[in-house]
N, C-alpha and C positions, 0 to 999 in steps of 0.2 A: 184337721186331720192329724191324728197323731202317727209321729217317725222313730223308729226305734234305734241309740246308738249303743254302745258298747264301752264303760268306762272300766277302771279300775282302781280300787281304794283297797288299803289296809282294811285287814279281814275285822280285825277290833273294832275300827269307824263302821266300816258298815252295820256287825251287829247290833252297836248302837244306835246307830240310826235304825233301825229296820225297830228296837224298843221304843225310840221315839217317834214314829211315823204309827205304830201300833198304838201306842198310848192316844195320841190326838186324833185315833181313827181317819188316817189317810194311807194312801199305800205309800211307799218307797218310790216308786217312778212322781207321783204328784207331789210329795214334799222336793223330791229337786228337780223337778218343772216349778214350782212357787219358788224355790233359792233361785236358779237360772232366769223369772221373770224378775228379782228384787237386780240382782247384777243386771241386768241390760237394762233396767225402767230410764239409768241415766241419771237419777236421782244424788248419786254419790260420786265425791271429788276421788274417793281412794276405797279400797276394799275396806280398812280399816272402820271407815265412816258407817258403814253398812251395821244396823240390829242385828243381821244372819251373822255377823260376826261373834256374837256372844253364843247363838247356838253353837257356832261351829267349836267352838271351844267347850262346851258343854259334851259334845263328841270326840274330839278327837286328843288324843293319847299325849301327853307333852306338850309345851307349847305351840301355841299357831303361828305359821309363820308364812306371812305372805311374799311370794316373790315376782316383786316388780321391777322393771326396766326405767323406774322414771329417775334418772340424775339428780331431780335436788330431792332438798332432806323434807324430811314431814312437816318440820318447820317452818322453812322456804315456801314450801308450797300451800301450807295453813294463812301463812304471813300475805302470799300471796293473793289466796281468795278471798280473804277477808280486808284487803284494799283496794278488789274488784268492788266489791258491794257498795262502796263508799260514794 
């Protein structure tokens, strides 16, 4: 069952995206229901880690800049999971 919300983006990103959702023949609401399933799959340590991160830059105006709450640096936390694995 699909729910309908109500976001808000810079008028620029959206018209891009609405050119890139046209181009790959999906609508606008399905391309971010597919970004929103890639974020929550769980898949990724950080937004950065994320492919939809190169789209997102592909659209939007300036650079991208994620803003997150986590304390340590990208490093720490790179350095981190990769001596989980071990």
């Amino acid at each position: 069952m699909d729910a309908k919300i109500t976001l808000s983006f810079d008028e620029a990103v959206i018209n891009k995206a609405k050119k890139y959702a046209d181009a790959n023949d999906i609508s606008l609401s399905r391309l971010t229901e597919f970004l929103y399933s890639k974020i929550t799959s769980g898949h990724y340590q950080t937004l950065e880690d994320m492919p939809v991160s190169d789209w997102v830059q592909l659209v939007a105006e300036g650079k991208v800049e994620y803003k997150t709450s986590a304390s340590k640096s990208r490093k720490a936390l790179k350095k981190e999971y990769f001596n989980s694995k071990k």
